[in-house]
C-alpha positions in Angstrom: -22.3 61.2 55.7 -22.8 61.7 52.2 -20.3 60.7 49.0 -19.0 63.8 49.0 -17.4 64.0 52.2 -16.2 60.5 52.5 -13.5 60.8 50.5 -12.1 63.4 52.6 -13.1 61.7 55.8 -11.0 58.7 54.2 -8.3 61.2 53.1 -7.7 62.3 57.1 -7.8 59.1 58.9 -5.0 57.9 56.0 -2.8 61.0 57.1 -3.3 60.2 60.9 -2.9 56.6 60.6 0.5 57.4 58.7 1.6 60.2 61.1 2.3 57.1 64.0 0.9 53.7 63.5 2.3 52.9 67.1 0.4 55.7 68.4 -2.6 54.9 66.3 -2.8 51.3 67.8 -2.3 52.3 71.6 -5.3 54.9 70.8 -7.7 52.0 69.6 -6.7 49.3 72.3 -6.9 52.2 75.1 -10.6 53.1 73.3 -11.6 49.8 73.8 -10.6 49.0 77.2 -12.9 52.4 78.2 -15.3 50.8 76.0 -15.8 48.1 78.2 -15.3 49.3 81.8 -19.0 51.4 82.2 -20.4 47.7 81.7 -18.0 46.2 84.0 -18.8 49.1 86.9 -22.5 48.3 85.9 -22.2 44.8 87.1 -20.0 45.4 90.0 -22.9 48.2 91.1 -25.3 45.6 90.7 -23.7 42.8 92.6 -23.1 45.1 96.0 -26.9 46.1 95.7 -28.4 42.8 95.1 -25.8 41.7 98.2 -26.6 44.7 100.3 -29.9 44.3 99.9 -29.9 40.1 100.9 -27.7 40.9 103.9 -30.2 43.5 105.3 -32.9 41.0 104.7 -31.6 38.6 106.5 -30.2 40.4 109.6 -26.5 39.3 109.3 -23.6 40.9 107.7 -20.6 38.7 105.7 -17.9 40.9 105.7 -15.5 38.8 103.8 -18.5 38.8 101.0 -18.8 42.8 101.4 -14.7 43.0 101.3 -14.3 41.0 98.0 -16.7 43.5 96.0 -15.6 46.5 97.7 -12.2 45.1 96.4 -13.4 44.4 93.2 -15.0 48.0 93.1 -11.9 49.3 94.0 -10.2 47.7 91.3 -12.3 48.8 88.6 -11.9 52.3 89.8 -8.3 51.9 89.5 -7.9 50.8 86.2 -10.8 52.9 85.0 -8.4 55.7 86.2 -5.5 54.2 84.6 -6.8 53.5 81.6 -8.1 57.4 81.5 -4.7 58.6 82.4 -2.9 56.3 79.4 -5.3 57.6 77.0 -4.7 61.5 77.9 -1.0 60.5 77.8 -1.5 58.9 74.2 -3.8 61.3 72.7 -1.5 64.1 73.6 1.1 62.3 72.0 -0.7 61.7 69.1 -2.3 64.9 68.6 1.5 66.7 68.1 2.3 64.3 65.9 -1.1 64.7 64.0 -0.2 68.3 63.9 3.3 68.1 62.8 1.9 66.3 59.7 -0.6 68.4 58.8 1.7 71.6 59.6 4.0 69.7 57.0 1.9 69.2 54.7 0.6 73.0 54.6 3.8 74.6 54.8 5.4 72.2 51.8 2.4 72.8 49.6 3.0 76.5 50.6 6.7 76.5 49.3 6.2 74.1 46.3 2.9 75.7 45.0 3.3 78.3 41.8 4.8 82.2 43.3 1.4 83.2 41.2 -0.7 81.3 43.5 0.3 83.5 46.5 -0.6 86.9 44.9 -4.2 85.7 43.7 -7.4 86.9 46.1 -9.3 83.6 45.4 -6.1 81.4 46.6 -5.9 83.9 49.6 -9.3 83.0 50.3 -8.3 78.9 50.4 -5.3 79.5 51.9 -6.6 81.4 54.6 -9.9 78.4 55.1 -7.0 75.7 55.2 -4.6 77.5 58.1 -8.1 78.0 59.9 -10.1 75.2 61.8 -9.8 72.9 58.7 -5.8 72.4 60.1 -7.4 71.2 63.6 -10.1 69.1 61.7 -8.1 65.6 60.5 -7.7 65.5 64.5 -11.0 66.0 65.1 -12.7 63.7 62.3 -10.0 61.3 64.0 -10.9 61.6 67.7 -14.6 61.4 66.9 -14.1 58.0 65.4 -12.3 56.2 67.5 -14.5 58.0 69.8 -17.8 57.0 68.1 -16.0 53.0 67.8 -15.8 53.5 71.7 -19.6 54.5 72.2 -20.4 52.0 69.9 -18.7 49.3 72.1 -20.3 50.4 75.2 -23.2 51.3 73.5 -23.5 47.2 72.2 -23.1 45.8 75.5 -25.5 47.9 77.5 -28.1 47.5 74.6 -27.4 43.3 75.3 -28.7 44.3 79.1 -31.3 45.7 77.7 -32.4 43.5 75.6 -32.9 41.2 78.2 -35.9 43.4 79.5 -37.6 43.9 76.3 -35.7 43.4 72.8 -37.4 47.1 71.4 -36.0 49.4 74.3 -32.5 49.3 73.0 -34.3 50.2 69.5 -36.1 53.1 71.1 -33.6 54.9 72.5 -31.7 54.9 69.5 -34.9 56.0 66.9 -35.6 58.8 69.7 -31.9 60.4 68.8 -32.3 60.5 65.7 -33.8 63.6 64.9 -31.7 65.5 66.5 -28.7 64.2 64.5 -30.8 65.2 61.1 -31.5 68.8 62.5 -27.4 68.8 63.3 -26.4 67.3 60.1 -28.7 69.8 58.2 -27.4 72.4 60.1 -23.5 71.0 59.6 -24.0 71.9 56.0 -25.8 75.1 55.8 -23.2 76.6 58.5 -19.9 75.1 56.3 -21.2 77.3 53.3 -22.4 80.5 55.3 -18.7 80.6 57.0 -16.9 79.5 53.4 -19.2 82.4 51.4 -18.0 84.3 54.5 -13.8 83.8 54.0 -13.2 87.5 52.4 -15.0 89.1 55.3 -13.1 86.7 58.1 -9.8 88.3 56.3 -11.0 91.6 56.2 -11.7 91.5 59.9 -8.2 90.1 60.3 -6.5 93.0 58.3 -7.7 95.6 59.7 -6.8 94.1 63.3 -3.7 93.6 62.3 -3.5 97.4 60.8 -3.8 97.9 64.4 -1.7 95.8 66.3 1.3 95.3 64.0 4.5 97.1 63.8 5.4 97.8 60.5 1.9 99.7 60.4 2.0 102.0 63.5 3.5 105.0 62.5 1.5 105.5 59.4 -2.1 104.6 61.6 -0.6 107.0 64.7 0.9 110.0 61.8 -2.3 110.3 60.0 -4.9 109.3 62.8 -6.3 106.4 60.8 -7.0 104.1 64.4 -10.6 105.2 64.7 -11.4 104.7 60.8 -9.9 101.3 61.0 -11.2 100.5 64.1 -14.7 101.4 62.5 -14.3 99.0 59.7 -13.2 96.0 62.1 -16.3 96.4 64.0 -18.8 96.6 61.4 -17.1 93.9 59.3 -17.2 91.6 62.3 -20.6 92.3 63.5 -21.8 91.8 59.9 -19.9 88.3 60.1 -21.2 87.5 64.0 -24.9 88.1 62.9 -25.3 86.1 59.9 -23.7 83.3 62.5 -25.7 84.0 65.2 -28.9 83.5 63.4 -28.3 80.6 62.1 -26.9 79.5 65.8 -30.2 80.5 67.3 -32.7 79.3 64.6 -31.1 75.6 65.1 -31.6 75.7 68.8 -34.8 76.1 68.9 -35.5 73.1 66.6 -33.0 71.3 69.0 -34.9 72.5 71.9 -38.4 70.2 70.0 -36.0 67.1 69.5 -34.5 67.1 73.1 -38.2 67.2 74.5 -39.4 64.8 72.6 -36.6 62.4 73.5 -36.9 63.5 77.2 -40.7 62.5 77.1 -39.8 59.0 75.7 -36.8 58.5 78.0 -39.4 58.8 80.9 -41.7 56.1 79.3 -38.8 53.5 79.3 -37.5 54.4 83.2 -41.2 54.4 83.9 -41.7 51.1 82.3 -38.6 49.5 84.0 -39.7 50.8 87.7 -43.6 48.9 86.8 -41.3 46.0 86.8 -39.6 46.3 90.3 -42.6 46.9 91.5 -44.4 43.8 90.2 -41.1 41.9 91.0 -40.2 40.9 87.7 -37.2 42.2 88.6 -34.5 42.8 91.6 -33.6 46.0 93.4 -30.1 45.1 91.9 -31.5 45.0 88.5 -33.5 48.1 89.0 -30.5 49.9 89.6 -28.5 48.2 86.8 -31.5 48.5 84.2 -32.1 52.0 85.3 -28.2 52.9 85.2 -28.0 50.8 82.1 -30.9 53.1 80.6 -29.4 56.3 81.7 -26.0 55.3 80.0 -27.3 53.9 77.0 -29.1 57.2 76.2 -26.7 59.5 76.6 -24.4 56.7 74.7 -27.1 56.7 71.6 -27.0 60.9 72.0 -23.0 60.9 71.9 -23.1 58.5 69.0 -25.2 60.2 67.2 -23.4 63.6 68.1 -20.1 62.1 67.2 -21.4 61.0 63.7 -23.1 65.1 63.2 -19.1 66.1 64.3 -17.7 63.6 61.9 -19.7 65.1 59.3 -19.3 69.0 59.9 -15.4 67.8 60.4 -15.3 66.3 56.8 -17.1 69.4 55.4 -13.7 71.5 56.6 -11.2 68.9 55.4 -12.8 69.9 52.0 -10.7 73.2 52.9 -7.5 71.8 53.9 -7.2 69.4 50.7 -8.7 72.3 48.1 -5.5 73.4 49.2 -3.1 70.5 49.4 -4.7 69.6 46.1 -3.4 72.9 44.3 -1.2 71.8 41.2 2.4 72.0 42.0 4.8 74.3 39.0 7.3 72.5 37.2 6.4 68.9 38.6 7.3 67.4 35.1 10.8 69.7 34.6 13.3 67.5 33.4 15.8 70.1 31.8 18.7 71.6 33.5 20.2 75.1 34.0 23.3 75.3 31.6 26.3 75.6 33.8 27.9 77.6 32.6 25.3 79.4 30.5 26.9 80.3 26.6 24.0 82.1 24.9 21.8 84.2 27.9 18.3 84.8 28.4 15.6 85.0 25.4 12.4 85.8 25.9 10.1 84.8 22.3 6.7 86.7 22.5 6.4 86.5 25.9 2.8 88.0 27.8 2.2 88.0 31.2 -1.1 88.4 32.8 -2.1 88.1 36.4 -5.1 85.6 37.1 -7.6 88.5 38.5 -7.5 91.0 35.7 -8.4 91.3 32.3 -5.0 92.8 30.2 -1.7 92.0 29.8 1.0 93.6 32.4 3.8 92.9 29.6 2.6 91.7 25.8 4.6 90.4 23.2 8.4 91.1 24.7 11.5 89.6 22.4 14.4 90.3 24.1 17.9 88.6 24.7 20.1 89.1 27.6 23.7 87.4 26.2 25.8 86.1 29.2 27.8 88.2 31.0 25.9 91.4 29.8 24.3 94.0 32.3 21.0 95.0 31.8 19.0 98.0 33.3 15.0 98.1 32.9 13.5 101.0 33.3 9.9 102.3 33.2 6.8 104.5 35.0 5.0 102.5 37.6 3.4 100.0 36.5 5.0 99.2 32.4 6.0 95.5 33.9 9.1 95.9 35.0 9.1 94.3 38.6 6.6 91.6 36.6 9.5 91.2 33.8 12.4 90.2 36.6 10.0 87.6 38.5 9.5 85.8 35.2 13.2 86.1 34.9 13.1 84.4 38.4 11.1 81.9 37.2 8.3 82.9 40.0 5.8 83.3 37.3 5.6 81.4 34.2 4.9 83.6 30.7 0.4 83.5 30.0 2.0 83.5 26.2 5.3 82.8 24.9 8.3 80.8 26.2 11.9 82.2 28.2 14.7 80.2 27.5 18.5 79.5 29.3 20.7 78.5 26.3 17.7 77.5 24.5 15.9 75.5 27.4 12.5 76.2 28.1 12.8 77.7 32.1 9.1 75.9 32.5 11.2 72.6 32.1 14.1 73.3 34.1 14.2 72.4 38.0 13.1 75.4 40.7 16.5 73.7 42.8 18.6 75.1 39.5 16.9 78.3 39.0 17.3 78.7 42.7 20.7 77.9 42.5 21.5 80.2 39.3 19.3 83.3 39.5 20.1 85.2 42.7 17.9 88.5 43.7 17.1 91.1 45.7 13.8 92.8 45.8 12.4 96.2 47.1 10.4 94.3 49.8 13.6 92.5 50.7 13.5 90.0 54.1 14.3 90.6 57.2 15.4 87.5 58.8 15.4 87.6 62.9 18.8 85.9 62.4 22.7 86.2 63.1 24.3 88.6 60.5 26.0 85.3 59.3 23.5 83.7 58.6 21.3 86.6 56.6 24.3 86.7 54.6 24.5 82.7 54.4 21.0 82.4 53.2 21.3 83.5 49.7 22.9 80.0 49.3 22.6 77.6 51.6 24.1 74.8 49.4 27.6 76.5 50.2 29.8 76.3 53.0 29.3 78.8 55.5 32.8 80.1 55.4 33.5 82.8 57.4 35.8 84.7 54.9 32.8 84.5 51.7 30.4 85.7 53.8 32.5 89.2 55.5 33.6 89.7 51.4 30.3 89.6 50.4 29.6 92.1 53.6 32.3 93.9 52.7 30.9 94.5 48.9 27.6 95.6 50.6 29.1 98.3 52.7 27.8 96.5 55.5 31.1 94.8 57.1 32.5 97.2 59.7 28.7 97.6 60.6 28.5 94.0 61.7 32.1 94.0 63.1 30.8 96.3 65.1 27.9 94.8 66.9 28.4 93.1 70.6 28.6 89.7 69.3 30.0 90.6 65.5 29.2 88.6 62.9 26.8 85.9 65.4 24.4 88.6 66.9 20.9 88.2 66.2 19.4 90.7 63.6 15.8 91.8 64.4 13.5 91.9 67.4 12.8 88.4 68.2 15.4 87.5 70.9 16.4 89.8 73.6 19.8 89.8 72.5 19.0 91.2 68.9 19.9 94.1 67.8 17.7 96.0 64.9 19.3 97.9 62.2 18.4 100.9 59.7 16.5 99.9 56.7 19.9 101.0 54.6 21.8 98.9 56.6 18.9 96.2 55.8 19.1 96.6 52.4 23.1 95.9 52.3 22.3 93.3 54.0 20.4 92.2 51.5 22.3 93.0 48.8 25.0 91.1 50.6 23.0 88.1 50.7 22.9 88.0 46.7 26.1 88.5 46.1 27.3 85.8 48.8 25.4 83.3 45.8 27.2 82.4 43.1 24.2 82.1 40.7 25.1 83.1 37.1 22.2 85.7 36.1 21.6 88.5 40.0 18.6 90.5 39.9 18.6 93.6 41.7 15.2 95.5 41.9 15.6 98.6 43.3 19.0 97.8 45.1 19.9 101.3 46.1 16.9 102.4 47.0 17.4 102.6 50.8 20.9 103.9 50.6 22.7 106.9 51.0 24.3 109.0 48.7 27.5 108.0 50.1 26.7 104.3 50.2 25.4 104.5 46.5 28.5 105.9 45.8 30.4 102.9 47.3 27.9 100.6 45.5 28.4 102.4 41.9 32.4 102.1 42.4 32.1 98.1 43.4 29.6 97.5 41.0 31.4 96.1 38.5 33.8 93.9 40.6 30.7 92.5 42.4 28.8 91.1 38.7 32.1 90.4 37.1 31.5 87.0 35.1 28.1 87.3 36.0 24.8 88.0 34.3 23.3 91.2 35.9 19.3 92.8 35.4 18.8 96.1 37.7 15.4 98.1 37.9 16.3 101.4 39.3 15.0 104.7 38.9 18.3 106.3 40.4 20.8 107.2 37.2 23.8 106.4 38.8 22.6 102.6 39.0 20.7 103.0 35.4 24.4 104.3 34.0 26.1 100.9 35.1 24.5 99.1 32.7 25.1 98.0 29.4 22.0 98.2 28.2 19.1 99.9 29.0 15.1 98.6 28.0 12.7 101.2 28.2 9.5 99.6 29.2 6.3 101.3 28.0 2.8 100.3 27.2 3.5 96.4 28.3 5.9 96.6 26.3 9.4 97.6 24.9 9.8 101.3 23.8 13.4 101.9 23.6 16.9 99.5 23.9 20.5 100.6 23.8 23.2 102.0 25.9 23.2 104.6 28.2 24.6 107.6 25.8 22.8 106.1 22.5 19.2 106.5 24.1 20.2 110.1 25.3 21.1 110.7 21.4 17.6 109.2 20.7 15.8 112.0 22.5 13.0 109.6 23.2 11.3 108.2 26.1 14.3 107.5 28.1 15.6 111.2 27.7 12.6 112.5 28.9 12.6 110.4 31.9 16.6 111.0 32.5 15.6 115.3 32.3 13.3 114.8 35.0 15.8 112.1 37.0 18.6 114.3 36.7 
C-alpha cells in the first residue's frame, strides 16, 4: 500500500473504530478465536488418524479412547459453529452502525457544504464517486483487516507446523503468491482511475435511465416520443462505459491465469515433497494428513492474505472519493456576526459580482443597491439578467465573486447560516414538495416555532389553501404526496400555496418570493394581490415576477439588464420613463 493511500486507510478504520468501540472489540476477539480453531481441528484430525490407524494395527478397538476424540471433535465443531454464528451476529451489527456513520457524515457535509457546490458539474462528479461504492468502502477496508489479522493468525500457526518439516516451505508458499498480489495491486490502480475518468459517463447513464423511469419526466418522454432517443443514448453511453471495463477485466485475467499456474506447479512440488516423506517413514499417516491439510490451508491462507491486502488497497483508492468529499470546505465556518434583530437600515449590496464556478462572465457585475427595512422590492428582467442569481445571494446561498452584502452593516459572509435561516424566508419556482401532513409542509418554514395549530391554518388561510386542507379526509394531518397509501396529491397551484404558506408561517424579517404566483389562477392571484400587503406588513419583501399584478405591489421596482441595473423606481415613475420597463410592461399587459 503506498503513502498515498494510507492516510485514507487510517482515516476509515478511525471512523469505524469511533462508530462502536464495543462492537469493534467483540469483532477482533471473535476474529481471533476463528483464528485459532483451523489449527485446533488440524490437531484433533490428526490425533483420530494416528489413533485409528494404531487400533487397526493392533487388532483391538478402545472405545473409551475413540469416544473422548469424537467428543473432542464434536466440541470443536460446536464452538467453531458458535463462534461463526457470533461473528455474523456482530458484523451485522457493526456494519449498520458503520453505515449510519458514514450516511452521517455524507448527508451533514451535504447540508453544511456552500449552495454553490451543489450546482457545479465537477462537484457533481465527486458527489456522485462518494454516494457510490466509496460509501460501502470504510466497511470493506475494515472487514479486510480484521480479516487479513485473522489469516495472519492462522496463517502463523500452520506456518509453525510447517516449519517443523522444513523451515523454507512456509517461505515458499508465501513468495509463490506473491505475484499475483503485484498483478492485482497494479491492476487496483489502473482500474480506480479508468472508473474515476469515467464519473461523467456513469451519470450520464444514470440520467437518461432516470428520464425513463421517473415521474416528473413521463409526460414530456410519452407527449413528444423521446423514449427511443433516450433509450439510444443509455445504451451506447453504457456500452461505451462496459467496454473500456471489460478490457481491462479480461486483459488482467489472463496475467492471473500465468500466476495461478505457476503457483499450482510449486504447490505440487511441496505436497509431493511431503508424501516422499510418508513413504520413507519420516513421518506418520497422522502427520501426512496434518502436513498435507496443513499445506492445503496454509496456501489458500497465503492466497487470501495476499488477496485481502490487493482489497485493502483497491478499498483505500475509493475512500480517496468519499473524503475528496468530506474534505470540501464548509461556508461560513469562521462567521461570528449576527443577524440584526430587528434590522434598522436593510440590505446593501457594494459592487457586488456574481460568477458561477464553470463559466467565464459575470451573471450580475458591479450591483449597488439598498433595500431599507420594511420596503417591498420587485426585480424584474429577460431570462437570464440575474435576477433568480440576485435573490440566492440575498439568501445567502451563494456568496458575491466581488463585493460584499451587508444586514445593518454586517458582512452576511460573517453572519451564522442558523440566522439567515431564521430571518430570510423564501419561496422559489422549483418549490418542494414534501411527502408530509399539510401541517407539517406548513410547519417547515420554521421549525424553531411551536407548531401551533392556529399559526399554521392563518398562514393557510393567507395562501388560499385553508378550506383546501379542511377539506381533505384527515384535514390538516393527511399526508401530502405519493409516498404513503393514505396520501393524497394535490394540483401544482395548490402546491404552490402551499408553499407560499410555508414562508409566510416564518417570521423571518426580509421573504423572498420568486415567481410566487406563477402556478396560480387568476382568481387565486387575485386573492394573493388583495392579502398581499397584510401578509409582508413589518416585513422586508423582494418578488421576481413577470405577472404585473405582483410587479404593481411593490414599491420599488429594479430593472435588471446586462448583469446589471438598468432602471429603479416605482411602478408609475418607470412607466413615465418610457424605458426598459415600459417596453416590457406593453408587451406584459
Amino acid at each position: 500500500m503506498n503513502s498515498t493511500s494510507a492516510p485514507y486507510v487510517h482515516r476509515a478504520i478511525k471512523m469505524i473504530w469511533n462508530s462502536s468501540r464495543k462492537w469493534s472489540i467483540f469483532n477482533i476477539i471473535l476474529i481471533t478465536i476463528r483464528g485459532l480453531m483451523p489449527m485446533l481441528m488440524l490437531w484433533v484430525v490428526k490425533i483420530v488418524v494416528d489413533i485409528t490407524i494404531a487400533q487397526i494395527s493392533q487388532g483391538s478397538v478402545n472405545f473409551r479412547e475413540i469416544t473422548t476424540v469424537l467428543v473432542l471433535m464434536g466440541g470443536v465443531f460446536v464452538l467453531s459453529s458458535v463462534a461463526s454464528s457470533l461473528h455474523s451476529i456482530v458484523k451485522n451489527k457493526h456494519s449498520y452502525l458503520i453505515g449510519n456513520i458514514i450516511s452521517s457524515a455524507i448527508q451533514n457535509k451535504s447540508t453544511e457544504i456552500s449552495y454553490q457546490y451543489l450546482e457545479a458539474p465537477k462537484f457533481q462528479d465527486v458527489f456522485f464517486r462518494a454516494i457510490g461504492e466509496s460509501s460501502r468502502k470504510p466497511q470493506e477496508v475494515f472487514f479486510s483487516f480484521i480479516g487479513m489479522l485473522q489469516n495472519c493468525l492462522t496463517l502463523c500457526v500452520f506456518a509453525a507446523v510447517l516449519m517443523s518439516i522444513h523451515w523454507v516451505m512456509p517461505i515458499a508458499i508465501m513468495v509463490v503468491g506473491i505475484p499475483i498480489v503485484i498483478i492485482r495491486l497494479r491492476f487496483s490502480r489502473k482500474y480506480f482511475e479508468l472508473l474515476r475518468s469515467q464519473t461523467t459517463d456513469e451519470r450520464r447513464v444514470h440520467y437518461y435511465n432516470h428520464l425513463l423511469t421517473s415521474r416528473e419526466y413521463a409526460k414530456e418522454v410519452r407527449i413528444f416520443d423521446l423514449a427511443d432517443h433516450f433509450k439510444a443514448l443509455f445504451v451506447a453511453t453504457k456500452e461505451n462505459v462496459h467496454r473500456n471495463r471489460h478490457k481491462q477485466l479480461v486483459s488482467n485475467a489472463w496475467r492471473e491465469l500465468i500466476a495461478h499456474t505457476i503457483t499450482a506447479m510449486a504447490m505440487v512440488a511441496v505436497f509431493g515433497f511431503v508424501i516422499k516423506l510418508a513413504i520413507q517413514g519420516s513421518i506418520s499417516v497422522g502427520d501426512l494428513a496434518m502436513y498435507l491439510m496443513a499445506l492445503h490451508r496454509c496456501s489458500n491462507l497465503s492466497q487470501t492474505l495476499l488477496e485481502n491486502f490487493a482489497h485493502l488497497y483497491d478499498s483505500s483508492l475509493f475512500l480517496r472519493n468519499l473524503f475528496d468529499f468530506i474534505d470540501l470546505p464548509i461556508s461560513n465556518t469562521t462567521a461570528v456576526g449576527s443577524f440584526a434583530t430587528p434590522m434598522k437600515q436593510g440590505i446593501l449590496f457594494e459592487n457586488v459580482s456574481f460568477r458561477y464556478a464553470n463559466t467565464s462572465h459575470d451573471v450580475i457585475k458591479n450591483i449597488n443597491l439598498t433595500i431599507p427595512v420594511g420596503q417591498s422590492v420587485a426585480i424584474v428582467g429577460s431570462n437570464g439578467s440575474g435576477k433568480s442569481t440576485l435573490i440566492k445571494l440575498i439568501c445567502g446561498l451563494y456568496e458575491p465573486t466581488e463585493g460584499r452584502i451587508t444586514i445593518d452593516g454586517v458582512d452576511m459572509h460573517n453572519i451564522p447560516r442558523a440566522e439567515i435561516a431564521k430571518n430570510v424566508s423564501a419561496i422559489f419556482q422549483d418549490f418542494m414538495l414534501y411527502n408530509a401532513s399539510a401541517a407539517d409542509n406548513i410547519w417547515y418554514g420554521d421549525i424553531t416555532a411551536n407548531k401551533d395549530e392556529q399559526a399554521i391554518q392563518n398562514a393557510a388561510a393567507n395562501a388560499g389553501i385553508d378550506n383546501v386542507f379542511r377539506g381533505l379526509k384527515n384535514g390538516y394531518e393527511t399526508p401530502l404526496g405519493h409516498l404513503t397509501p393514505d396520501s393524497e396529491m394535490l394540483s401544482r397551484g395548490e402546491w404552490q400555496r402551499t408553499a407560499l404558506a410555508r414562508s409566510f408561517f416564518s417570521n423571518a424579517q426580509i421573504i423572498v418570493l420568486d415567481e410566487p404566483t406563477s402556478s396560480l389562477d387568476a382568481f387565486m392571484v387575485a386573492n394573493f394581490t388583495n392579502t398581499f400587503r397584510s401578509i409582508i406588513q413589518n416585513r422586508t419583501s423582494v418578488i421576481v415576477s413577470h405577472r404585473l399584478a405582483t410587479i404593481r405591489l411593490a414599491d420599488v421596482i429594479i430593472v435588471l439588464n446586462n448583469h446589471g441595473i438598468a432602471e429603479m423606481g416605482s411602478y408609475n415613475e418607470l412607466l413615465e420613463k418610457q424605458g426598459l420597463f415600459f417596453q416590457m410592461a406593453q408587451k406584459l399587459s
